[in-house]
C-alpha positions as CSV (number, residue, x, y, z in Angstrom):
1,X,26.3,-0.3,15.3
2,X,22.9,2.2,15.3
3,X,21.9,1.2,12.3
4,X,19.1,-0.2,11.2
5,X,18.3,-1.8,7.4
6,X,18.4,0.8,4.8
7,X,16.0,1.4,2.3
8,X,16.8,1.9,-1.2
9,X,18.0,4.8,-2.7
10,X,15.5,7.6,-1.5
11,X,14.4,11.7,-2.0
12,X,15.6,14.3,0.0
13,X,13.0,15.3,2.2
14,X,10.3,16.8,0.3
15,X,9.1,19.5,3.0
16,X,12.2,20.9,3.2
17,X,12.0,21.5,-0.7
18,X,8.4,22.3,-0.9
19,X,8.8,25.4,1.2
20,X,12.0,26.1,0.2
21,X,10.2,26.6,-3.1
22,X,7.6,28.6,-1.9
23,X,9.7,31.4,-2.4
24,X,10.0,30.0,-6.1
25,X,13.1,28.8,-5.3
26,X,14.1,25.4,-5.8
27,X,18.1,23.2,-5.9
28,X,19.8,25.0,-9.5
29,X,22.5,25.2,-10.9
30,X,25.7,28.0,-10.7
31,X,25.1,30.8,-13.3
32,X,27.4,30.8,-15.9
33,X,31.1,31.4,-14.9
34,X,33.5,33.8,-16.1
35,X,35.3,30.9,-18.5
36,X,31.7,30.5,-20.2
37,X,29.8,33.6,-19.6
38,X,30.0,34.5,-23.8
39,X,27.8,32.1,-24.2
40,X,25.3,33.4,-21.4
41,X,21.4,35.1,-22.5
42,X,19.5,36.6,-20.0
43,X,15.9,36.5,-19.7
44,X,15.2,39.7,-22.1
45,X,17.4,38.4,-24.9
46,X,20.9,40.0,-23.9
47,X,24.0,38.3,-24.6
48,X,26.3,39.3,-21.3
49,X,30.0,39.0,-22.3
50,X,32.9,37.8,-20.3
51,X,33.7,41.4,-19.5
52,X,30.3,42.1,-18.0
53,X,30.1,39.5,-15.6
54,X,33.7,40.2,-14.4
55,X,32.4,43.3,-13.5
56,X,29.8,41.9,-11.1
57,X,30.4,43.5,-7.5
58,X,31.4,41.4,-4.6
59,X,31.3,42.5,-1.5
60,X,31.3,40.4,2.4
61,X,30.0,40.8,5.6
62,X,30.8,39.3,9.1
63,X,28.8,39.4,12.3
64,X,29.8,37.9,15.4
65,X,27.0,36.1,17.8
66,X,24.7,34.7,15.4
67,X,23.0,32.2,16.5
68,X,26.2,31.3,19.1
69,X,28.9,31.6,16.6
70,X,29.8,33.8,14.0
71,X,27.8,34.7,9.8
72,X,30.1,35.6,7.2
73,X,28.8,36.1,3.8
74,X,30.0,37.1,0.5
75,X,27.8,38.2,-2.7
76,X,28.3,39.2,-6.5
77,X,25.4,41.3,-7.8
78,X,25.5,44.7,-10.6
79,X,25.3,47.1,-7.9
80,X,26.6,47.5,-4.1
81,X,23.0,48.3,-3.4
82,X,21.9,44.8,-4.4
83,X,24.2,43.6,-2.5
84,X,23.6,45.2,0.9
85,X,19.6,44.6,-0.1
86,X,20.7,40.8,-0.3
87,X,22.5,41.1,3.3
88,X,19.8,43.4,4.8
89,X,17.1,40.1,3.7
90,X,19.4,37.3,4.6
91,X,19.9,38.8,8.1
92,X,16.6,39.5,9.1
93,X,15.6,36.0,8.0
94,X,18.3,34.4,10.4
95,X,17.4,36.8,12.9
96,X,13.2,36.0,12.5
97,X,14.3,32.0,12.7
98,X,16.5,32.2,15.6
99,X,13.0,33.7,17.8
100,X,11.0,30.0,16.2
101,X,13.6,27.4,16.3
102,X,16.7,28.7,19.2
103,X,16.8,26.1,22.4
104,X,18.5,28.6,24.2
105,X,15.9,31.0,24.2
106,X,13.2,30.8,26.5
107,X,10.9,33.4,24.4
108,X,11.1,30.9,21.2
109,X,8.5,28.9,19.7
110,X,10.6,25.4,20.1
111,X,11.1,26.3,23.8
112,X,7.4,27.3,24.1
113,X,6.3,23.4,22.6
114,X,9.0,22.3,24.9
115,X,8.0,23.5,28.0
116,X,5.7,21.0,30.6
117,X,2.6,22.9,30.4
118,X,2.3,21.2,26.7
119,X,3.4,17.7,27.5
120,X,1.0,15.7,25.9
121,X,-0.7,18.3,24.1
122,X,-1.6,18.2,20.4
123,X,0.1,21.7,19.5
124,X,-0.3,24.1,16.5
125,X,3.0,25.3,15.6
126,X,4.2,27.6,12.5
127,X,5.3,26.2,9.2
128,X,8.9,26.5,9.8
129,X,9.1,24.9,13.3
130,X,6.6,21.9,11.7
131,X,9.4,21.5,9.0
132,X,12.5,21.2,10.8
133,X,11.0,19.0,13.4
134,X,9.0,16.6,10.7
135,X,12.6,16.5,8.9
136,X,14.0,15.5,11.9
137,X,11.9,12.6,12.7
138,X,12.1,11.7,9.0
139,X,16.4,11.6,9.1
140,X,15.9,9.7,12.7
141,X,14.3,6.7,10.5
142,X,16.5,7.0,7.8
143,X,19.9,7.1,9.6
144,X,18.3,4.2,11.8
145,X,18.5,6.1,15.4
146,X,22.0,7.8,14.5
147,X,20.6,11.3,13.9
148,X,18.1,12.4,16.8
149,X,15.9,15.9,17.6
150,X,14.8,14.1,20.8
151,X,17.8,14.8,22.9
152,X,17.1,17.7,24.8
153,X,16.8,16.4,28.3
154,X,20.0,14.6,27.3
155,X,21.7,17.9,26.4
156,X,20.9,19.2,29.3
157,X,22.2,16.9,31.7
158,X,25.7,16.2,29.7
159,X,27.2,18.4,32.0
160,X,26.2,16.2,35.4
161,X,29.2,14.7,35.7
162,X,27.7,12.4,38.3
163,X,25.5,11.0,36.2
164,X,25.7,7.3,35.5
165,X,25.7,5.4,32.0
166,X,22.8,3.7,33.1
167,X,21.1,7.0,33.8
168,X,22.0,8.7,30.3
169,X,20.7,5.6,28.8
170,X,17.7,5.4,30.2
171,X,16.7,9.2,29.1
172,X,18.0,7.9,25.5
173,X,16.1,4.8,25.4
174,X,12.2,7.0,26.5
175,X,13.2,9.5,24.5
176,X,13.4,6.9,21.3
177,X,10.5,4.9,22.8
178,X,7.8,7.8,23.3
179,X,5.4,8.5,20.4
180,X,5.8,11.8,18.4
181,X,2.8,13.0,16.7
182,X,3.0,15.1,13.5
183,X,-0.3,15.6,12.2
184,X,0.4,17.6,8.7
185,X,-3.5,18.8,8.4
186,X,-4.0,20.6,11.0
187,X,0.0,21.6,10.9
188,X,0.4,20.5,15.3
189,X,2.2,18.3,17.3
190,X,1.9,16.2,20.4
191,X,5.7,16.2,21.9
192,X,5.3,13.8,25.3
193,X,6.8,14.0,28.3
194,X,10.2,11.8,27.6
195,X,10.8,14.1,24.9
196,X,12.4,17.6,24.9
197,X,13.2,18.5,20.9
198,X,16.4,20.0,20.3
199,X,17.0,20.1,16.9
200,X,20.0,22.2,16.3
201,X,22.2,19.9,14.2
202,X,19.4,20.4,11.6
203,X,18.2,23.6,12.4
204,X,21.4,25.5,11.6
205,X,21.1,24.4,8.1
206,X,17.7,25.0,7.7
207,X,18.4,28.6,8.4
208,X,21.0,29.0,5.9
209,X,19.0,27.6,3.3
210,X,16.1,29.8,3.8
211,X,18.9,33.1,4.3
212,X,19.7,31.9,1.0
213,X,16.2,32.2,-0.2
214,X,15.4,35.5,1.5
215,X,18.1,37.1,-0.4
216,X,17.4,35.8,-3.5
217,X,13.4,36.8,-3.1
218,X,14.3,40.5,-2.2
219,X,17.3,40.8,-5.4
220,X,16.0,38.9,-7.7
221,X,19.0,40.1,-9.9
222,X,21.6,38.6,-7.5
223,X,23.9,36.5,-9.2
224,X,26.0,34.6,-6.3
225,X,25.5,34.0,-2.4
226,X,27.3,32.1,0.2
227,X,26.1,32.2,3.3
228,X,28.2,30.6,6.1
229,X,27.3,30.2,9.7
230,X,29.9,28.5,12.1
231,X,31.7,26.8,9.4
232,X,28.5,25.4,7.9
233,X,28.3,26.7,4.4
234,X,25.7,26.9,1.5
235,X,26.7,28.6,-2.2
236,X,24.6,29.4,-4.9
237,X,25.2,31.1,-8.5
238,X,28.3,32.9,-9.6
239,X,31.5,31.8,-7.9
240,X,34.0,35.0,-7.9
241,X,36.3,32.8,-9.9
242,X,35.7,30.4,-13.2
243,X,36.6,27.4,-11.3
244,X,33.9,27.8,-9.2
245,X,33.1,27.9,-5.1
246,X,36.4,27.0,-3.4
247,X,35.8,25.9,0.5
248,X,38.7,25.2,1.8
249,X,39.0,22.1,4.7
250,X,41.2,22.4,7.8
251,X,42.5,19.1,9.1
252,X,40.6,17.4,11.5
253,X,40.9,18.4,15.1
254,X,42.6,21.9,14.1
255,X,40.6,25.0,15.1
256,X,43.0,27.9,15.4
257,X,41.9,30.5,12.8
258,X,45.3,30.6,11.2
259,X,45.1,27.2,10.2
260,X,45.8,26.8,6.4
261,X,43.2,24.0,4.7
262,X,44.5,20.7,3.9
263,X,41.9,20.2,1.0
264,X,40.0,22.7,-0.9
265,X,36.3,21.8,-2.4
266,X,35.4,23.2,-5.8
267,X,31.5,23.3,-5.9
268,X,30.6,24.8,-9.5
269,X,26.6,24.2,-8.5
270,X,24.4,25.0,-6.1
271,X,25.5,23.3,-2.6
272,X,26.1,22.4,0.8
273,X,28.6,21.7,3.2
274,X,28.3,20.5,6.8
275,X,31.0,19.6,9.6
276,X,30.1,18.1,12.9
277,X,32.8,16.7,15.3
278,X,35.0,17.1,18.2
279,X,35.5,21.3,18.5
280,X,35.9,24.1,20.5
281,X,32.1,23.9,21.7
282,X,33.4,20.8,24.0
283,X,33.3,20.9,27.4
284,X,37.1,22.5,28.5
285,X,37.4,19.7,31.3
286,X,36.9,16.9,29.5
287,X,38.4,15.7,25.9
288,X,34.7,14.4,25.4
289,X,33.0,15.1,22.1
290,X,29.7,17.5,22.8
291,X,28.3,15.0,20.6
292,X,26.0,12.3,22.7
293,X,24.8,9.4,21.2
294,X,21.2,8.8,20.7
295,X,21.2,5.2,21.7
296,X,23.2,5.5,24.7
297,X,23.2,8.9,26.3
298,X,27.4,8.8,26.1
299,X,29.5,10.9,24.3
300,X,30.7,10.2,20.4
301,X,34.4,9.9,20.7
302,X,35.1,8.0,17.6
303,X,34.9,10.2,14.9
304,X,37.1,13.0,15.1
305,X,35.2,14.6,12.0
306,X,32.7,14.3,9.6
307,X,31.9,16.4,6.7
308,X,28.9,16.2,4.4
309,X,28.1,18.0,1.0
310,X,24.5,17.9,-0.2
311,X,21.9,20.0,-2.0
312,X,19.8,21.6,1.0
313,X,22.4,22.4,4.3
314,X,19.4,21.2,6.5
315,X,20.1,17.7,5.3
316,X,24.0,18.1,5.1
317,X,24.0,19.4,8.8
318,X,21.8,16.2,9.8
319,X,23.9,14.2,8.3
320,X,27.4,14.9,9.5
321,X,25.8,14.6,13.0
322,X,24.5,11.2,12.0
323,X,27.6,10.0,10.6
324,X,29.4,10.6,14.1
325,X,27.3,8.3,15.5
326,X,27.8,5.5,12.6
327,X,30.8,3.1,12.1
328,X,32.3,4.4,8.7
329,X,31.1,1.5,7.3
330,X,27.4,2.1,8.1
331,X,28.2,6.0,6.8
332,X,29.2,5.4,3.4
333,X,26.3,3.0,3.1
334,X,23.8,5.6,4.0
335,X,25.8,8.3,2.1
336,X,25.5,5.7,-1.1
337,X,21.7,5.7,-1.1
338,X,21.9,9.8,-1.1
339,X,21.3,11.7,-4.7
340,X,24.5,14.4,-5.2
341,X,25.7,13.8,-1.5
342,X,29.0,13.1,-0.5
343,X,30.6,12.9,2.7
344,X,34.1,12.2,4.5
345,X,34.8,10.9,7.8
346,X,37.8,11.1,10.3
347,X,38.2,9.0,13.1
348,X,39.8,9.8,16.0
349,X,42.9,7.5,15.4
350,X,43.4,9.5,12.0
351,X,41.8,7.0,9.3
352,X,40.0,8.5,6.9
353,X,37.0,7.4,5.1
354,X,35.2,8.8,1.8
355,X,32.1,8.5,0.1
356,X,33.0,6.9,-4.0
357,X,32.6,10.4,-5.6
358,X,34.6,12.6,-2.8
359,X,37.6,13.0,-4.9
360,X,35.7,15.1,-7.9
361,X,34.9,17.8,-5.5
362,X,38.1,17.9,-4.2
363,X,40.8,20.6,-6.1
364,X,43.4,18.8,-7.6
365,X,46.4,21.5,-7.3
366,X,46.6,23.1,-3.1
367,X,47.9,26.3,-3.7
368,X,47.3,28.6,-0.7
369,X,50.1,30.8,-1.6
370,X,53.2,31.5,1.0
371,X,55.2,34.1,1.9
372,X,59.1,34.6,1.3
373,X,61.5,34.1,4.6
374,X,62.9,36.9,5.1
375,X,65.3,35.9,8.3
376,X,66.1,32.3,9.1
377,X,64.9,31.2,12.1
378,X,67.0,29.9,15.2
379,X,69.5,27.5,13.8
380,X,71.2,27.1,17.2
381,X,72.2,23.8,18.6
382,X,70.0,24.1,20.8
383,X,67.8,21.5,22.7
384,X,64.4,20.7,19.7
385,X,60.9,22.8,20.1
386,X,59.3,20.4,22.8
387,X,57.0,18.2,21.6
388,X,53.2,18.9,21.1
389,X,53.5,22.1,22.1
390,X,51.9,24.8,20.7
391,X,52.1,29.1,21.5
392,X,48.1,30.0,21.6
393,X,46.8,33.7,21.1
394,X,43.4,34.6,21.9
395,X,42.6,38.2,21.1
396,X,39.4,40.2,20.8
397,X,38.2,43.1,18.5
398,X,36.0,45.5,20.1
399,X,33.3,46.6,18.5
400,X,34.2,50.6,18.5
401,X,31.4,53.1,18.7
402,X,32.0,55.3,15.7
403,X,29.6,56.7,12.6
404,X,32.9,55.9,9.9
405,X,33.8,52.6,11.9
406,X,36.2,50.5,9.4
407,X,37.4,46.8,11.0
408,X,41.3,47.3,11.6
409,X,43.8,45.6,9.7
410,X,46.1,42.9,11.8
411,X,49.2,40.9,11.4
412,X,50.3,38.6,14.2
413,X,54.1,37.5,13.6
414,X,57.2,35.9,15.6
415,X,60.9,36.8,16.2
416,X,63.5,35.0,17.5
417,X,65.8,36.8,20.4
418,X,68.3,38.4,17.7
419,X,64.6,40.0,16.3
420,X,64.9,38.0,12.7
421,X,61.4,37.3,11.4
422,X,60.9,33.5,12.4
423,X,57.2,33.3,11.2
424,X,54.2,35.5,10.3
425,X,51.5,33.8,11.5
426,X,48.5,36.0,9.8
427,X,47.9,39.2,7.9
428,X,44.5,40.4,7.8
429,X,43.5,42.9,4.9
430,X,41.8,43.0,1.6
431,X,43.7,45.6,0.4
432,X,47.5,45.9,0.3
433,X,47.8,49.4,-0.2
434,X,46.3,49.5,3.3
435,X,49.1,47.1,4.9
436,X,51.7,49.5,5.7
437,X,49.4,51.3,7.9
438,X,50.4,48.3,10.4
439,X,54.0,50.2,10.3
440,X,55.7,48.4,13.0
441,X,55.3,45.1,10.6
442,X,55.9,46.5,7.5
443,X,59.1,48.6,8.5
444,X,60.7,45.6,9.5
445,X,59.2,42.6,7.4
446,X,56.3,43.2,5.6
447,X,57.8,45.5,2.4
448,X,60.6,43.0,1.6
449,X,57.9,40.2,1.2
450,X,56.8,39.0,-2.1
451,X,53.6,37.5,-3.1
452,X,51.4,39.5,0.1
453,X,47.7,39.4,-1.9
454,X,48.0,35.4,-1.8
455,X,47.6,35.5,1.8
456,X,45.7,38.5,2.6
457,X,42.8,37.4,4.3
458,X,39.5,40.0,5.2
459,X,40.2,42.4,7.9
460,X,39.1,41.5,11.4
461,X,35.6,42.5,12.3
462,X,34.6,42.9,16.2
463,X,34.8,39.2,17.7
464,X,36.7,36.6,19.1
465,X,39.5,35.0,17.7
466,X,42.6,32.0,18.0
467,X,45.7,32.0,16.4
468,X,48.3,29.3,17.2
469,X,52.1,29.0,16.3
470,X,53.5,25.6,16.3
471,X,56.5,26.0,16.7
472,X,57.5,26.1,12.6
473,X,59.0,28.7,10.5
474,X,58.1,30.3,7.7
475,X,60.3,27.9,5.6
476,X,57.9,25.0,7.6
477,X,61.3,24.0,9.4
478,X,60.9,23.0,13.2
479,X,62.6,25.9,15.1
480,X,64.9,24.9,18.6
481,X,64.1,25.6,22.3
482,X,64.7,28.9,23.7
483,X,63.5,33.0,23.8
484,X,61.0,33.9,21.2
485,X,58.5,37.5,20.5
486,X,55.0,37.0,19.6
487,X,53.5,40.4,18.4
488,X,50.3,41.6,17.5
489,X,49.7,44.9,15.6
490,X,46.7,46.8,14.3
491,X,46.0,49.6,12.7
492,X,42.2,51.0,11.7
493,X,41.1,53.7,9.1
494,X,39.8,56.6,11.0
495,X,41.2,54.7,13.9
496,X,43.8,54.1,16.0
497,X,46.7,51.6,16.3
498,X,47.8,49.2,18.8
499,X,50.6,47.2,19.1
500,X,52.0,44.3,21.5
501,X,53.8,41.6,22.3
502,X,54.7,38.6,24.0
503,X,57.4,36.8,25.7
504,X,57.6,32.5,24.6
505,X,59.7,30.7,26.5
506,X,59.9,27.5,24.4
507,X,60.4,24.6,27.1
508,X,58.1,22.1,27.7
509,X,56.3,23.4,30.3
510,X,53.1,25.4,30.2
511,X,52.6,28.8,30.8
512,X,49.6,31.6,30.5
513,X,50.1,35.3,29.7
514,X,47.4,37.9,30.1
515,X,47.0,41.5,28.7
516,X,44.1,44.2,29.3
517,X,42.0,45.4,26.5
518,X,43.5,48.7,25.5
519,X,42.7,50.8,22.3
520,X,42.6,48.1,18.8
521,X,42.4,45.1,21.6
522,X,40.2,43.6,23.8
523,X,41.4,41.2,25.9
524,X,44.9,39.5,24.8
525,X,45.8,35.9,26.3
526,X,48.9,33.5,24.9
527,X,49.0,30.2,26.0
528,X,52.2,27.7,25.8
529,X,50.4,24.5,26.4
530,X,50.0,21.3,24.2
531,X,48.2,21.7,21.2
532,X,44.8,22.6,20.6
């Protein structure tokens, strides 16, 4: 396809290590976990025993609109103070990186280099930006043209419709002509005209790797991190369980937030994972990939997926883009050549496609717990749920002004016309003794449930979210045509609660419902349409 003859098996890029470790920090392995931690010393001579590091505090935080998406991160240290030191570092490091390597705004360093009054212009730029772009020249060679920073005048014009596949491959074709300088004594570049650097599908790793550092430089005693940013991911030290880092995968082409993982990675060292594919960033009139191809301008509409686990997340995040630009063959030849990398491709007609040491990462038992039925859903003769349809809630969080501000607790859940439970589609909340404050839920369903921490998930922080019903109970049975209730309840410490619902008329025929913010809820909108 792209590709171009491979070398032999080669180095990660060293100048993504080599500052990396100028924090004296370089790839190691996971501290010792709870199964082995007897046997653990620590620097000053102290054996820690099991119960000790079971005692290590974990604590998470999420924050909408980082970097155009969401940060959620989770770390085990001695002390809750470590650990809000570690998210205080982490934090300002993303936020100091966004201001050197963000496209989107004009007052950054990459959009200062990119702009025409330096067209041809040697240009002395700061370590970081030097980095990311010199790695992204280096994995344009490597992946033989599949992996590109050069696209920016592309990006830009992927939303002109109008424009031909001559056009778009033009732009591609000076973009991969025109010669990049990196000169690596005087730390500058010369970026000419053809070329506008956009080098996000790198740049979001690179920024987790160096939150990763950050934290570790200002809490030295911090024994676990995971840092993930849009559903990139990078883990380091102490999993909160002995079997190590579990990740969980959804399948490809599912992005409602509710949807359960269809494999689970256990990472026990130091890693990265990396997804690039068709999503929710795509443009809504189109079922295009946002993905363009370097060599040809169009979009990638082959691969449905690609995932990628590697050392650094700069080079995992380079990667999955590359690979959905390759045939699968070409991928698992370039993820062969690649020291402790694995990847895993989908295409769009649903083959699948690993690299030779996939399966060991993968869990070997999927256990993501259920809940008991408590009411059997519609068992009617009637007419079957239509086909490829699913019921689609968007719902906000608003962010509440408030000194004691806790994020609510919310469980999202569907009745039939009789009001028997058909489904509970999500139950947010860390704590169960907190659940029944969601009393509406927990009257009627919730107490007569069994098994409630295996699906308690973190309660909802201010953002954006999508949950989707497919028309399945809780029993996974296919439920029949006719009058169902969507509700939506929260409930927040020191707070308020809300709760509403929705009509479903399950036909096939598509249909949009619209509710006001109002107290826990922003905006509300369910959508009967075909599936996401």
């Amino acid at each position: 396809m792209f590709m171009s003859p491979l070398t032999p098996r080669f180095a990660l890029r060293p100048l993504v290590a080599q500052l990396l470790a100028i924090a004296g920090f370089g790839l190691s392995v996971c501290l010792p976990t709870m199964a082995t931690a007897q046997s653990s010393v620590a620097n000053d001579g102290t054996q820690h025993s099991v119960t000790q590091v079971q005692q290590l505090h974990q604590d998470s935080l999420h924050q909408d609109h980082v970097l155009g998406t969401s940060l959620d991160m989770l770390a085990l240290s001695a002390t809750p103070n470590q650990t809000q030191r570690a998210f205080a570092a982490a934090v300002a490091e993303i936020n100091r990186l966004d201001r050197v390597l963000s496209t989107y705004r004009a007052d950054s360093e990459i959009s200062a280099l990119n702009s025409s009054a330096n067209d041809g212009k040697s240009v002395a730029v700061s370590a970081d930006l030097f980095t990311v772009i010199d790695a992204c020249e280096a994995w344009r060679n490597q992946s033989g043209g599949a992996f590109s920073g050069r696209m920016g005048q592309l990006i830009q014009q992927h939303n002109n419709r109008q424009m031909s596949a001559d056009s778009r491959a033009n732009l591609a074709q000076q973009a991969n002509d025109a010669h990049v300088v990196l000169d690596t004594a005087t730390q500058s570049i010369t970026r000419p005209q053809d070329v506008q650097f956009a080098t996000d599908a790198l740049a979001k790793g690179y920024i987790i790797d160096r939150a990763i550092s950050a934290a570790r430089q200002a809490v030295p005693e911090l024994s676990g991190l995971m840092v993930d940013i849009g559903g990139d991911v990078k883990v380091w030290g102490q999993a909160p369980r002995a079997t190590g880092w579990n990740i969980g995968l959804r399948a490809a082409g599912q992005r409602a937030d509710n949807a359960l993982p269809v494999q689970t990675l256990q990472l026990k060292n130091s890693a990265s994972v990396a997804f690039s594919g068709k999503g929710a960033r795509d443009i809504k009139h189109s079922n295009d990939s946002h993905l363009l191809s370097p060599i040809t301008g169009q979009a990638l509409n082959h691969v449905e997926q690609s995932i990628v686990v590697a050392p650094y997340a700069a080079d995992a995040d380079a990667l999955a883009t590359a690979l959905a630009a390759m045939t699968p063959a070409e991928g698992m030849a370039l993820i062969a050549q690649l020291e402790h990398t694995e990847a895993q491709m989908t295409l769009n007609n649903g083959e699948t496609f690993s690299s030779s040491g996939w399966h060991n990462l993968v869990a070997t038992e999927q256990n993501y717990g259920a809940m008991r039925t408590v009411a059997s859903s519609n068992t009617s003769a009637n007419a079957a749920w239509p086909a490829g349809y699913n019921a689609i809630l968007d719902y906000e969080i608003p962010k509440v002004a408030s000194s004691n501000y806790r994020a609510p607790y919310v469980v999202i859940w569907v009745t039939d016309a009789s009001r028997k439970l058909v489904r509970t589609l999500h139950v947010y909340g860390s704590q169960e003794k907190w659940i029944d404050s969601n009393y509406v839920w927990w009257k009627r369903y919730g107490r007569t449930m069994s098994n409630l921490d295996t699906v308690a998930k973190p309660s909802r922080n201010p953002g954006q979210y999508t949950v989707a019903w497919d028309g399945k109970d809780d029993a996974g049975q296919r439920v029949a045509q006719g009058k169902y209730t969507l509700h939506i309840e929260a409930a927040r410490e020191h707070g308020g609660h809300s709760y509403q619902t929705f009509d479903i008329d399950a036909a096939p025929k598509s249909s949009t419902q619209n509710s006001a913010a109002k107290d826990e809820f922003g905006d509300l909108k369910l959508r009967f349409d075909r599936a996401i």
